[in-house]
N, C-alpha and C positions, 0 to 999 in steps of 0.2 A: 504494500500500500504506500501509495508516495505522501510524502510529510504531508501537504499543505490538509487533505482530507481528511488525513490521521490528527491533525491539529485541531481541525473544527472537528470531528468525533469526539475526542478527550476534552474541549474546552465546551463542548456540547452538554456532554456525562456531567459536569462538574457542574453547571449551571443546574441542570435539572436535578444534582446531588442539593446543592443549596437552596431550590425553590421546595422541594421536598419537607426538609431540614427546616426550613425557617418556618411551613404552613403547621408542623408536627410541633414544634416549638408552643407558636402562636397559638394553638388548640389547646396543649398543656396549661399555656399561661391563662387562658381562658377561662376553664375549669376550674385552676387555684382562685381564682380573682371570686368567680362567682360565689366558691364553697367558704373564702372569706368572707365577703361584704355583706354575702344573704341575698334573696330575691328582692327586696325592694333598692336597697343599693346599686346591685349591680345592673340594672333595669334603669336606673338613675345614668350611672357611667356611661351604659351602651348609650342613651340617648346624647347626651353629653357628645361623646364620641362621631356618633353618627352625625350629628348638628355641623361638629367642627369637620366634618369630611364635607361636608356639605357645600359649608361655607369657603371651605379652602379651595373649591373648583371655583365657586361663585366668584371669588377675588381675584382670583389669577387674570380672565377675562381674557383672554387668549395671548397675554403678555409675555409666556413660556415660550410658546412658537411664533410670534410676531421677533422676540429676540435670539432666538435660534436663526432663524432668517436672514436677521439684518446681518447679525455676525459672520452667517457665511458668505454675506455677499460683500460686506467693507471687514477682510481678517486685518487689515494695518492698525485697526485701533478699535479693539473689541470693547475696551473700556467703556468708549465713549458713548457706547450704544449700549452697555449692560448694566451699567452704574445709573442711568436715569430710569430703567427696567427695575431693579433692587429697589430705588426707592420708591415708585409707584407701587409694587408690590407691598413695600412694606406698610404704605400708605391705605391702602387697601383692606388689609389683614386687620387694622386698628376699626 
């Protein structure tokens, strides 16, 4: 097998070892949270949670991929185009 395929096969394995791995994780931490806080706590958190996943698409506003964009099309000065991105963001968020 020549390297370059043999590289995506192993770098392939290894991604889907870690997506595995982190959802086995996440499900364990789950479990403790709940069997700590109790059903009305943890019912409290998920919502909580869920709000904030919510919102955190809602803020973005498509300013992830408008500055992926701009960057790959002016690479001489990524800054200048990702540091007024950060603070709109951050602006956003509040």
């Amino acid at each position: 097998m020549p390297d370059a395929p043999r590289r995506v096969l192993r770098n392939t394995t290894w991604l889907l070892f870690g997506e595995v791995a982190s959802r086995l994780l996440a499900a364990g931490y789950q479990v403790l949270l709940a069997r700590y806080l109790g059903t009305a706590l943890f019912g409290e958190f998920t919502l909580a949670m869920a709000l904030a996943a919510i919102l955190g698409i809602v803020s973005d506003l498509g300013l992830t991929s408008l500055t992926v964009r701009e960057v790959s099309r002016n690479r001489g000065a990524p800054w200048s185009i990702a540091a007024p991105a950060m603070r709109s963001r951050a602006l956003l968020a509040v």
